[in-house]
PyMOL Python script that loads the backbone (N, CA, C, O; Angstrom):
from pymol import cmd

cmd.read_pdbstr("""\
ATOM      1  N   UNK A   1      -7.209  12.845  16.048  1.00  0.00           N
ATOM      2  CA  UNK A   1      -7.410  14.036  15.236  1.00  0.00           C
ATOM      3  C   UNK A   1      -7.403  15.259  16.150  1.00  0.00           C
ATOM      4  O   UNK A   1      -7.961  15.365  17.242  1.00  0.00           O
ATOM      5  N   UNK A   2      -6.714  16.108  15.540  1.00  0.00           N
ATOM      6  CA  UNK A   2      -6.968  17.282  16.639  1.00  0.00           C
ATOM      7  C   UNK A   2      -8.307  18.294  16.332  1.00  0.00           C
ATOM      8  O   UNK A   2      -8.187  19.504  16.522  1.00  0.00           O
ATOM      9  N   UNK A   3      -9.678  17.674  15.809  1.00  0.00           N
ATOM     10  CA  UNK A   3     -10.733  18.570  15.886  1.00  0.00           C
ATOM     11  C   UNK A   3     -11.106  19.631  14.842  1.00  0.00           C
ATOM     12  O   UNK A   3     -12.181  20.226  14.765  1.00  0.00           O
ATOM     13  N   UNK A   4      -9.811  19.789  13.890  1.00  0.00           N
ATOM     14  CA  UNK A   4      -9.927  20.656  12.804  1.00  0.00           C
ATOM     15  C   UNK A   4     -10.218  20.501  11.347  1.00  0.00           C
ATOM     16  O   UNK A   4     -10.194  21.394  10.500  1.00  0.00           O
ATOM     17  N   UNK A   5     -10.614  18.694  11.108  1.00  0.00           N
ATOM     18  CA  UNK A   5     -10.658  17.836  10.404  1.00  0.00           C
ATOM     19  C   UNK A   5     -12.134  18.781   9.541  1.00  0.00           C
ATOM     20  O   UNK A   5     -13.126  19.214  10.127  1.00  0.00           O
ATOM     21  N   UNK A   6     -11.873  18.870   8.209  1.00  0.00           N
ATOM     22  CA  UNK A   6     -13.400  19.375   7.842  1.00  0.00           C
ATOM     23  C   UNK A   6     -12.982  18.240   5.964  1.00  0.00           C
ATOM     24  O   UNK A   6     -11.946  18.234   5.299  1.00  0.00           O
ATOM     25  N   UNK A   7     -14.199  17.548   5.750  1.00  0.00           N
ATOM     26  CA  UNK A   7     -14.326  16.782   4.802  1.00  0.00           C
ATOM     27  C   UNK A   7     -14.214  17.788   3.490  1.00  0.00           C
ATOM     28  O   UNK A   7     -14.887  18.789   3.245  1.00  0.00           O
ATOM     29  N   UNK A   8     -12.993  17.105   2.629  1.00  0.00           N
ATOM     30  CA  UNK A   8     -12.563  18.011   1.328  1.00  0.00           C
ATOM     31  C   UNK A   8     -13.603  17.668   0.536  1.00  0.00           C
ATOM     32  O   UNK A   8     -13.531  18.467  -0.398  1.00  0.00           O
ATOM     33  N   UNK A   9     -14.933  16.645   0.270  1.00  0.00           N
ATOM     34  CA  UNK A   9     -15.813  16.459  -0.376  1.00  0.00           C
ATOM     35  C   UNK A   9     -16.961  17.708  -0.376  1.00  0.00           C
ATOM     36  O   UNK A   9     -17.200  18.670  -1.105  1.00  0.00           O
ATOM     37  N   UNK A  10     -17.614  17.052   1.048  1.00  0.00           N
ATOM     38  CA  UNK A  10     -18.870  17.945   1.711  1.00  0.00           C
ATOM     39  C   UNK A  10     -18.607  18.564   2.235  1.00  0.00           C
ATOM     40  O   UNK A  10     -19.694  19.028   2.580  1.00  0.00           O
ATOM     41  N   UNK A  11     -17.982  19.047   2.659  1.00  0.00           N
ATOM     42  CA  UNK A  11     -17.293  20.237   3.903  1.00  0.00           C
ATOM     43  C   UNK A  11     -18.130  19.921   5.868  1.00  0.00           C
ATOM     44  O   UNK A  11     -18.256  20.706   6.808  1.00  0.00           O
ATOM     45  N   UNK A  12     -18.449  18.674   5.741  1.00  0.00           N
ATOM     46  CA  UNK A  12     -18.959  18.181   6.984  1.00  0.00           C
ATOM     47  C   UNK A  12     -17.432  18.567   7.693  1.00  0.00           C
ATOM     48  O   UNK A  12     -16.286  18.747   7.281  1.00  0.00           O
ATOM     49  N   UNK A  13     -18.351  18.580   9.400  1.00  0.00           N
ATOM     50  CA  UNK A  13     -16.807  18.775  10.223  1.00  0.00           C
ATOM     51  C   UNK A  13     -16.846  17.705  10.902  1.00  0.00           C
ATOM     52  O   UNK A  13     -15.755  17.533  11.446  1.00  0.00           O
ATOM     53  N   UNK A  14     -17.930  16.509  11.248  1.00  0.00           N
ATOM     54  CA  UNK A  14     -18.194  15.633  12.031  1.00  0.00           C
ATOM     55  C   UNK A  14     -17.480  14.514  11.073  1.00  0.00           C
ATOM     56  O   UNK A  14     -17.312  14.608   9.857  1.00  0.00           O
ATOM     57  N   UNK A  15     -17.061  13.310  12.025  1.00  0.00           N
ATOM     58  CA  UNK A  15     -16.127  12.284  11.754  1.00  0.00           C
ATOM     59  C   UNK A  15     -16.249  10.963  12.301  1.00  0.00           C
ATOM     60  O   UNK A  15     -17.046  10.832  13.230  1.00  0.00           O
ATOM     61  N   UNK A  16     -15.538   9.847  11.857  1.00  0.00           N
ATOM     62  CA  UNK A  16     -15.658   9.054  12.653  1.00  0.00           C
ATOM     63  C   UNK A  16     -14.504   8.349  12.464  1.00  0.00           C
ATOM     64  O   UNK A  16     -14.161   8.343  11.282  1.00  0.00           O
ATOM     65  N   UNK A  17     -13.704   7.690  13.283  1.00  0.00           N
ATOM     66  CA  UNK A  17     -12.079   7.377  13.120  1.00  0.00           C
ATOM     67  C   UNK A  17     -12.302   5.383  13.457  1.00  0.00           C
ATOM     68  O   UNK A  17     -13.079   4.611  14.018  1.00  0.00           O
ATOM     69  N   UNK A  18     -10.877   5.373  12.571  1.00  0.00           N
ATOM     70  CA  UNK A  18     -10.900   3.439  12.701  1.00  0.00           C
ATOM     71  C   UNK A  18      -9.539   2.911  12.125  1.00  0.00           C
ATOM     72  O   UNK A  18      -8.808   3.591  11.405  1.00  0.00           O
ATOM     73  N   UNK A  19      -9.387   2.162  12.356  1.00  0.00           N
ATOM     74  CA  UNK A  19      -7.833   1.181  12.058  1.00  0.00           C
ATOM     75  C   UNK A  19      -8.653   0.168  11.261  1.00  0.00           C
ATOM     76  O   UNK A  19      -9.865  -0.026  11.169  1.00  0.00           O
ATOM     77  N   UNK A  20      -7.232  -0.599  10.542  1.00  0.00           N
ATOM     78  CA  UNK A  20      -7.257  -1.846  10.200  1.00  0.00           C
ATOM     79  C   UNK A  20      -5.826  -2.033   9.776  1.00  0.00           C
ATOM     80  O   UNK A  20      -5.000  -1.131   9.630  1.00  0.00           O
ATOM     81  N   UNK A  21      -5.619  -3.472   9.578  1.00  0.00           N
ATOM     82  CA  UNK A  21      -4.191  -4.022   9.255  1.00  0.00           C
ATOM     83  C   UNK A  21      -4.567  -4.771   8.119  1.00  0.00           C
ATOM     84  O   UNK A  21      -5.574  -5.405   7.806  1.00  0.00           O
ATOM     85  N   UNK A  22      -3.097  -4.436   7.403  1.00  0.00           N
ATOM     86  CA  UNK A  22      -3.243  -5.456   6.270  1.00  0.00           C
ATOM     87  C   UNK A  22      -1.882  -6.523   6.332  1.00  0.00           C
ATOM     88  O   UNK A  22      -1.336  -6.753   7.411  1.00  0.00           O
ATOM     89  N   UNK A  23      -1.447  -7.089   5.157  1.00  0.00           N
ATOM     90  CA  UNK A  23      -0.140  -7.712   5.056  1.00  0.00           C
ATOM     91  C   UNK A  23       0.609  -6.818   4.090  1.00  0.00           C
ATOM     92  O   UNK A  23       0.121  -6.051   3.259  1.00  0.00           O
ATOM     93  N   UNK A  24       1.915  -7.065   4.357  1.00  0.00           N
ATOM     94  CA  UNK A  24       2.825  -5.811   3.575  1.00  0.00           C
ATOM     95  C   UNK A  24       4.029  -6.406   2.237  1.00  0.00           C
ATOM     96  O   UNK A  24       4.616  -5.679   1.435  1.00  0.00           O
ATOM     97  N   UNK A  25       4.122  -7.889   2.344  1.00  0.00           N
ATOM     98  CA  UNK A  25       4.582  -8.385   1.016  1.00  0.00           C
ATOM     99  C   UNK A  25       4.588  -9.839   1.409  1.00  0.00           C
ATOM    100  O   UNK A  25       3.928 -10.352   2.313  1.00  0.00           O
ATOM    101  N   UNK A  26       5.643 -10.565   0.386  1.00  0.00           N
ATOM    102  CA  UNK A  26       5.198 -12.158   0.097  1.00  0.00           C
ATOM    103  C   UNK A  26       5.617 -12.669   1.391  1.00  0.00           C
ATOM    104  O   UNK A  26       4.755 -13.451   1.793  1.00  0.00           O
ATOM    105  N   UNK A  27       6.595 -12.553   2.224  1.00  0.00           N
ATOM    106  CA  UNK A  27       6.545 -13.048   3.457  1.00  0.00           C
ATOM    107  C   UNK A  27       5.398 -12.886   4.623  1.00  0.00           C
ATOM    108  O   UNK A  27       5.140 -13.795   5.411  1.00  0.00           O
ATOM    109  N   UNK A  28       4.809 -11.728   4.627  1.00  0.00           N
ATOM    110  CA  UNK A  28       3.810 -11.475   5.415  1.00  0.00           C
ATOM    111  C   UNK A  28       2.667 -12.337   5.084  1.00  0.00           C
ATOM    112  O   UNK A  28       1.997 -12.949   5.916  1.00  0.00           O
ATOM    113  N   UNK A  29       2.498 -12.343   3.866  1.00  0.00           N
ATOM    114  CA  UNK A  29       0.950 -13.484   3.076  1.00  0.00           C
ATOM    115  C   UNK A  29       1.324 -14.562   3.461  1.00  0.00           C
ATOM    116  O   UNK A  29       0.497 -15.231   4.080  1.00  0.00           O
ATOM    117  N   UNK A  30       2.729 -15.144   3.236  1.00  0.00           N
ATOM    118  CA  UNK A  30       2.820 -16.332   3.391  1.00  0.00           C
ATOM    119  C   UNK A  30       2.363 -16.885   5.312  1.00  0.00           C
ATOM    120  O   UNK A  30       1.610 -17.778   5.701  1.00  0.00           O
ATOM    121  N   UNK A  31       2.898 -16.256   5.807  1.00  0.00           N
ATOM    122  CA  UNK A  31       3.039 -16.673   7.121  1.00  0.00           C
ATOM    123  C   UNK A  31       1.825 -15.668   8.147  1.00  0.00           C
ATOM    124  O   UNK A  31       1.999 -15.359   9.326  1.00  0.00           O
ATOM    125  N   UNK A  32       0.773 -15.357   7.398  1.00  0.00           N
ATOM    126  CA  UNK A  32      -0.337 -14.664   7.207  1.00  0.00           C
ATOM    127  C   UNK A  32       0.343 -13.572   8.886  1.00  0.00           C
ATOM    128  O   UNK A  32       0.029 -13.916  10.025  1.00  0.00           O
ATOM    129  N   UNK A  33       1.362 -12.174   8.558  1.00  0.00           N
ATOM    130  CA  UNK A  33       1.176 -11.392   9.331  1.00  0.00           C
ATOM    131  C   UNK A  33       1.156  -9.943   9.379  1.00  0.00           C
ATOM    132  O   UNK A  33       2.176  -9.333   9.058  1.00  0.00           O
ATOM    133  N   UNK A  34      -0.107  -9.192   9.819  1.00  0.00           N
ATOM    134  CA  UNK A  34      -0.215  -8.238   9.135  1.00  0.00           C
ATOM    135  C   UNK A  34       0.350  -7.303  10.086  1.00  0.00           C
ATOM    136  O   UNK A  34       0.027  -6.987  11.231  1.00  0.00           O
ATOM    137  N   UNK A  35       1.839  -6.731   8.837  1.00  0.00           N
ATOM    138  CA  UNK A  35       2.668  -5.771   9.111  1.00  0.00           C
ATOM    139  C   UNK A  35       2.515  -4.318   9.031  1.00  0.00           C
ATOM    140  O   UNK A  35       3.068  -3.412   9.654  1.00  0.00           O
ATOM    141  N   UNK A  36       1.657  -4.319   8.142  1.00  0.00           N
ATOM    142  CA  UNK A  36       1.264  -2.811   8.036  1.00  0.00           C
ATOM    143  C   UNK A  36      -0.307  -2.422   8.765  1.00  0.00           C
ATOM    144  O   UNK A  36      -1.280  -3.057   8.357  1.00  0.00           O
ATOM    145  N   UNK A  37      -0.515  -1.291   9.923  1.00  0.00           N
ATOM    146  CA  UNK A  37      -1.267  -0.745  10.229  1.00  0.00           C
ATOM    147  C   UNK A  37      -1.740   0.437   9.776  1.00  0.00           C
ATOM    148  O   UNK A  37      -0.848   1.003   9.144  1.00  0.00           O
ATOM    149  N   UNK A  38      -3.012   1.239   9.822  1.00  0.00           N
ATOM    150  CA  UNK A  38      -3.203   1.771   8.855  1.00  0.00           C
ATOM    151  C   UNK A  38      -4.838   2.730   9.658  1.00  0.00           C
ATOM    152  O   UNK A  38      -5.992   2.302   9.644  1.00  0.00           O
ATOM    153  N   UNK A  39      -4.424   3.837  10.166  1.00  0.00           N
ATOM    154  CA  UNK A  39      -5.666   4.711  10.773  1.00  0.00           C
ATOM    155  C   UNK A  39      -6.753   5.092   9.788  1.00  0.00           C
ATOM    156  O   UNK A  39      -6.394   4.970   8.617  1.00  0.00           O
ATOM    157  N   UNK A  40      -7.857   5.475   9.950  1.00  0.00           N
ATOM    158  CA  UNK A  40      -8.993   6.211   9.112  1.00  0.00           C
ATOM    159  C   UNK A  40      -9.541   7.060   9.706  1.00  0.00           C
ATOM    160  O   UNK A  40      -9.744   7.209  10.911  1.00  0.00           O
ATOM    161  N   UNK A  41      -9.899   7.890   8.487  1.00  0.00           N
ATOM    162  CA  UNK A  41     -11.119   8.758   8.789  1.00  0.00           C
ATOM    163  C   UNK A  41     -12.150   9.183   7.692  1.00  0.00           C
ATOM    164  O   UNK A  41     -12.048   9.391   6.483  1.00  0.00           O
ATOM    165  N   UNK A  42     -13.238   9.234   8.632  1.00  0.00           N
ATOM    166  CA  UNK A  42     -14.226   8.337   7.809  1.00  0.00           C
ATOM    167  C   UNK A  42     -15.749   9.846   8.069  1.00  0.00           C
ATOM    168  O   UNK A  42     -16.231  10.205   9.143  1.00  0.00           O
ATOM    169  N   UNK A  43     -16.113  10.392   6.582  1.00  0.00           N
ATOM    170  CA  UNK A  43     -17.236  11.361   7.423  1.00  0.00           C
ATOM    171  C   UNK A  43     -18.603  11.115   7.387  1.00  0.00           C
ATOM    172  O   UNK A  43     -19.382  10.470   6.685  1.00  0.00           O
ATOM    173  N   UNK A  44     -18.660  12.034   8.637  1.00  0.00           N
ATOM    174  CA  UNK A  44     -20.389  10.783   8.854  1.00  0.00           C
ATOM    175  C   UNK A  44     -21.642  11.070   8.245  1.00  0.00           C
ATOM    176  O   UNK A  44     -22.790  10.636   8.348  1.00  0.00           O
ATOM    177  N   UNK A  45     -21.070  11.921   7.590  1.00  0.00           N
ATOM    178  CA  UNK A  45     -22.098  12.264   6.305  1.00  0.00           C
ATOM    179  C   UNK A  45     -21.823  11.509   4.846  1.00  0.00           C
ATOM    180  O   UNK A  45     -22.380  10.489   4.439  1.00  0.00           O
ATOM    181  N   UNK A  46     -21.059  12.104   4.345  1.00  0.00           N
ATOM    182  CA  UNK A  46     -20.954  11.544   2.900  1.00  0.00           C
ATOM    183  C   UNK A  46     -20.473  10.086   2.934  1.00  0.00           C
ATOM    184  O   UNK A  46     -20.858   9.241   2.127  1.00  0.00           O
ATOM    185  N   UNK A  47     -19.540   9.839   4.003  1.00  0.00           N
ATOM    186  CA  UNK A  47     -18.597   8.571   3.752  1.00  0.00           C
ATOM    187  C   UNK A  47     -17.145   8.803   3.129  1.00  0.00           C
ATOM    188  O   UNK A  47     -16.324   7.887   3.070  1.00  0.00           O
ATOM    189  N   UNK A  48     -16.957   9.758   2.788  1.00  0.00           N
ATOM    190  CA  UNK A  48     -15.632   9.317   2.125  1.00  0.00           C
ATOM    191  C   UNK A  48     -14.599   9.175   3.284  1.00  0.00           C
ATOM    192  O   UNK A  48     -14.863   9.444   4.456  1.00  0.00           O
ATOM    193  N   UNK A  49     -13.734   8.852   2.961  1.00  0.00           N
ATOM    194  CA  UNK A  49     -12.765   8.158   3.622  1.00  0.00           C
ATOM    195  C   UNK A  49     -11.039   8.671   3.762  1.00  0.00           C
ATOM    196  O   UNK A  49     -10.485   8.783   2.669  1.00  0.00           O
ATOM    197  N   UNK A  50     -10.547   8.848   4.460  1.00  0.00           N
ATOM    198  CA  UNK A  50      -8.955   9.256   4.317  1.00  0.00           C
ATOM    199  C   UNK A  50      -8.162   7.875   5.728  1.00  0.00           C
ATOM    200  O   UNK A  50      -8.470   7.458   6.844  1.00  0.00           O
ATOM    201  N   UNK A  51      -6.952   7.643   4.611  1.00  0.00           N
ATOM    202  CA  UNK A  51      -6.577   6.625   5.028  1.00  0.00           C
ATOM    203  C   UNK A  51      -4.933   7.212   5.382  1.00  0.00           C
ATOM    204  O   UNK A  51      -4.239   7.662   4.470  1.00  0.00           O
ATOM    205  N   UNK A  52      -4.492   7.149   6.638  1.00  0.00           N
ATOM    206  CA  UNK A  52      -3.007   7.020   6.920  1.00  0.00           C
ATOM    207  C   UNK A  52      -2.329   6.057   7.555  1.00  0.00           C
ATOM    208  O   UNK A  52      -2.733   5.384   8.503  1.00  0.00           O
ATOM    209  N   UNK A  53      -1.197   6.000   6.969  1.00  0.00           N
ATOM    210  CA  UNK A  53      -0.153   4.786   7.478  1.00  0.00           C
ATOM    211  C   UNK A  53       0.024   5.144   9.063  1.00  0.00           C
ATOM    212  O   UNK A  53       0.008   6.344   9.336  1.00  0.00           O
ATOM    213  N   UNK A  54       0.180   4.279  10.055  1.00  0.00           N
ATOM    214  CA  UNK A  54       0.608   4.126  11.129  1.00  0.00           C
ATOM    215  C   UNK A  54       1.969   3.279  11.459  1.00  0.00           C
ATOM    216  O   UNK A  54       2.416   2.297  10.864  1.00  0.00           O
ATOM    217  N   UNK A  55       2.339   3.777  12.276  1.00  0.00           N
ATOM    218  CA  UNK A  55       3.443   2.701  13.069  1.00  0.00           C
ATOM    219  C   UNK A  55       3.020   1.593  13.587  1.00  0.00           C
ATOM    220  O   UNK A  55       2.061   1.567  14.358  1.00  0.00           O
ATOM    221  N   UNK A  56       3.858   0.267  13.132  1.00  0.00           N
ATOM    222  CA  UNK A  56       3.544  -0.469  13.803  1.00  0.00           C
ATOM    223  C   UNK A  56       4.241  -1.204  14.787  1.00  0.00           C
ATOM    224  O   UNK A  56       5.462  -1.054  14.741  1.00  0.00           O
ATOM    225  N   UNK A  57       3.697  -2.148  15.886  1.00  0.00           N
ATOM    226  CA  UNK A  57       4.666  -2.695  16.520  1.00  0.00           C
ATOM    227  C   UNK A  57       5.171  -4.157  16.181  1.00  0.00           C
ATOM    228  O   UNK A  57       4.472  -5.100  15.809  1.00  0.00           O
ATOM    229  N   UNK A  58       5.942  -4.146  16.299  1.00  0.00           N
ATOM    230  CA  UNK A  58       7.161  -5.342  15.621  1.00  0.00           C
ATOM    231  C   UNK A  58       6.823  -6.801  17.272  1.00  0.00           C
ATOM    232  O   UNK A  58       7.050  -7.996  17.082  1.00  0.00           O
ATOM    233  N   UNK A  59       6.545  -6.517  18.000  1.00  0.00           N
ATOM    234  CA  UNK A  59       5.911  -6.943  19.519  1.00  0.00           C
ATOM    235  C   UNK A  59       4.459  -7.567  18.854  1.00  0.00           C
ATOM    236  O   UNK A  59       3.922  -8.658  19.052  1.00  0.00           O
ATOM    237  N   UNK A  60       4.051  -6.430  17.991  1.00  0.00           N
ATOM    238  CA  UNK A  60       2.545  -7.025  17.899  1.00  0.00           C
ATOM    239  C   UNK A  60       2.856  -7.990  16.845  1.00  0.00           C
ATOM    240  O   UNK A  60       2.552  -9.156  17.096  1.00  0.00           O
ATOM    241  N   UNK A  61       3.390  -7.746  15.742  1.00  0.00           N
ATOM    242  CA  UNK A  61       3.530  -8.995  14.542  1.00  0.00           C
ATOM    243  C   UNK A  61       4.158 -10.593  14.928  1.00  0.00           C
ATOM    244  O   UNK A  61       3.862 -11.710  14.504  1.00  0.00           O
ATOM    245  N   UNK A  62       5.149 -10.116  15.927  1.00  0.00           N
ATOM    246  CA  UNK A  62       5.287 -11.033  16.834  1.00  0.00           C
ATOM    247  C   UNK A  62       4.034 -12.488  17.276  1.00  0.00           C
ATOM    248  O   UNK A  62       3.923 -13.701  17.092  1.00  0.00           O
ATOM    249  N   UNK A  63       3.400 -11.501  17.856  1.00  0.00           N
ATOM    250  CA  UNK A  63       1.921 -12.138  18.983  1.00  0.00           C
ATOM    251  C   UNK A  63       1.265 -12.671  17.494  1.00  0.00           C
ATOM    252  O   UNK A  63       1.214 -13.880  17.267  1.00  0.00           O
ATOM    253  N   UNK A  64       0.885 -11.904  16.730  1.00  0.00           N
ATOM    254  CA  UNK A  64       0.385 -12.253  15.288  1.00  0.00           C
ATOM    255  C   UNK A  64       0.413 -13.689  14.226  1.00  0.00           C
ATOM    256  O   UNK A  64      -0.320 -14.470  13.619  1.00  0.00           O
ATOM    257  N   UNK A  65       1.856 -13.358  14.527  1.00  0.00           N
ATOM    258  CA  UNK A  65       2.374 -14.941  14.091  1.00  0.00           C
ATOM    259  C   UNK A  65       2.205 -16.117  14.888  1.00  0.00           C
ATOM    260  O   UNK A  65       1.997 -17.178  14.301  1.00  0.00           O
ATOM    261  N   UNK A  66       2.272 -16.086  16.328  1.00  0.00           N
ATOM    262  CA  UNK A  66       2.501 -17.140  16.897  1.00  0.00           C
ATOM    263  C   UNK A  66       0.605 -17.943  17.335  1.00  0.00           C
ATOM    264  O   UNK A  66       0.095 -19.064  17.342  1.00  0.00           O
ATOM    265  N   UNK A  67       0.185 -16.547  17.625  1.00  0.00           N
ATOM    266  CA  UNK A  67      -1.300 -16.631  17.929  1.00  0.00           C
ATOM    267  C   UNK A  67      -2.478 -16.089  16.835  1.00  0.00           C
ATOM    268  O   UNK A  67      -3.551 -15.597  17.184  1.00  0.00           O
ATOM    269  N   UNK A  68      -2.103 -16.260  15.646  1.00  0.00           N
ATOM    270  CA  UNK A  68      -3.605 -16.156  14.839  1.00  0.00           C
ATOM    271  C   UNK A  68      -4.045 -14.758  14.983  1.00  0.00           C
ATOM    272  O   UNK A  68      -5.270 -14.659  14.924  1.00  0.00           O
ATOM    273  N   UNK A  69      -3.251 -13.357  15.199  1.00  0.00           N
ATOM    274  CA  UNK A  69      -4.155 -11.925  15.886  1.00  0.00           C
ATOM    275  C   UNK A  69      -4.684 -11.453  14.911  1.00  0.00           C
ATOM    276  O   UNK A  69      -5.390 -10.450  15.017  1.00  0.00           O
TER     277      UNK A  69
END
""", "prot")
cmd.dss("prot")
cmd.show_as("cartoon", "prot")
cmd.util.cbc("prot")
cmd.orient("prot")
């Protein structure tokens, strides 16, 4: 984040940031690999939440599949 982040709820300016991955269609479920990554931000007051898509690496889905990531 570049610091200018102010919550459209509460108008807090403080934050707290996080990832997670999900799976992105029936091949991914099937062969459990999660293709889509996905940044947050999260305020440390109210909680609400803003979610953006990330890039992911095709290297990592790789490792994913073969090793359980």
């Amino acid at each position: 984040m570049n610091g200018n982040w102010e919550c459209p709820k509460c108008g807090n300016i403080s934050y707290e940031t996080g990832q997670f991955q999900a799976t992105g269609g029936t091949l991914s479920k099937l062969f459990d690999v999660q293709s889509e990554k996905f940044s947050t931000v999260t305020c440390s007051r109210c909680k609400y939440t803003e979610i953006y898509k990330a890039k992911s690496s095709d290297l990592g889905n790789i490792f994913d599949l073969f090793f359980g990531g």
